[in-house]
C-alpha positions, 0 to 999 in steps of 0.5 A: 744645799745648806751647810747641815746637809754638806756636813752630812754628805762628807760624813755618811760618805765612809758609813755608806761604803763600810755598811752598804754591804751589810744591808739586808733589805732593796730600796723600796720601789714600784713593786710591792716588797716581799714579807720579811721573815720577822714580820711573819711572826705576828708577836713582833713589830712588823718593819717597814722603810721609811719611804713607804710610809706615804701610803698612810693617810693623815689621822691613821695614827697619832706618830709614827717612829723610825730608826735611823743607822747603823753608822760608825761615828758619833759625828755623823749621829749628832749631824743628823740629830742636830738636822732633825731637831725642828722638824720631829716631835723627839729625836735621840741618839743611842749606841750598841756593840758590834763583833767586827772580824779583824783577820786571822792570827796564826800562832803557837800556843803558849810554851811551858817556859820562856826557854822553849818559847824563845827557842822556837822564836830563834829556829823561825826566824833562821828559817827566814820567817819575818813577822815572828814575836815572842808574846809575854803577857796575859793568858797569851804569855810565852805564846809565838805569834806568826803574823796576820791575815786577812784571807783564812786561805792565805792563814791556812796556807802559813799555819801548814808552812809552820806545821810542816817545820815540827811546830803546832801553828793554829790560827784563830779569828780575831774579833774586836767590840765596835761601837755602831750609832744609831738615831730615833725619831718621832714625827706626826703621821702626814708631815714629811719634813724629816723623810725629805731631809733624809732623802739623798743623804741616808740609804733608804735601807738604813731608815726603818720604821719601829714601834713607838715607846708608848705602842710597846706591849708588855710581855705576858707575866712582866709586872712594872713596879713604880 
């Protein structure tokens, strides 16, 4: 095994474990998978993994693109660009957003005054309640934090412990932006040096074939102007 690939191995180690569960589609095998939904719709791209493109014969098409992700480090996408570069007509790296669920946040809302806000901190923490924070900053200000949790049962649970003192605890879920890295490739129709490369390395799920830029239609009534 080249070094290249021992990199890759180490880095996709983590992705793999965090992203396995938000794979939505079975390894391709001897059955004949079933219609995706999206597909269904015959004015969007129909999407198909990476392994089933051995079913296409030579000079079918011209190239064929795929897309490769989503992973959570931008070391792990420059590994795999670096890996594929000699063996694809183009590859790049691109990266989006994602809303990732933190927990959830048990609280009081904020108070009128830094008085009442502050009372209420004194009264929590004789009760013998710990993890209690005056907040002063940002819209939260003079708000009561009550803690975190990961489980919306064992945050209900706290807020109603809260509530049954006289305070108004609420609880919200906590949302944070998370960079998610993605890798594109064209290659020629019939050569399968990249798809080999991949083989062990990336979940079959991850690699999906796309519409190359050039194949893209343009929307009914769009005007592009040079």
């Amino acid at each position: 095994m080249t070094k290249i690939k021992l990199l890759i191995l180490v880095l996709l180690t983590g992705n793999i474990l965090l992203l396995g569960l938000e794979a939505s589609k079975p390894p391709a095998g001897d059955k004949q998978p079933e219609t995706s939904p999206v597909s269904q719709n015959p004015d969007l791209p129909g999407i198909r993994l990476l392994s089933e493109m051995d079913e296409l014969t030579p000079g079918s098409l011209d190239s064929q693109c795929f897309t490769v992700g989503p992973f959570e480090t931008r070391a792990t996408v420059e590994a795999i660009v670096e890996m594929l570069r000699e063996n694809t007509s183009s590859v790049s790296s691109r990266e989006t957003e994602a809303f990732v669920d933190r927990g959830y946040w048990v609280y009081l809302p904020p108070y009128g005054d830094e008085q009442g806000a502050r009372q209420a901190v004194k009264i929590l923490y004789d009760a013998g309640l710990d993890d209690v924070s005056l907040i002063k900053n940002g819209i939260w200000n003079n708000s009561v934090s009550l803690g975190y949790f990961i489980n919306q049962s064992n945050a209900t649970e706290h807020r109603d412990r809260i509530r049954e003192m006289g305070f108004q605890a609420e609880f919200r879920i906590q949302r944070d932006d998370e960079s998610r890295f993605w890798v594109d490739f064209e290659q020629q129709v019939g050569i399968e040096h990249a798809s080999r490369m991949l083989a062990g390395l990336v979940p079959p799920e991850l690699q999906r074939s796309t519409s190359c830029p050039k194949d893209a239609v343009m929307p009914e009534g769009e005007i592009v102007v040079p």
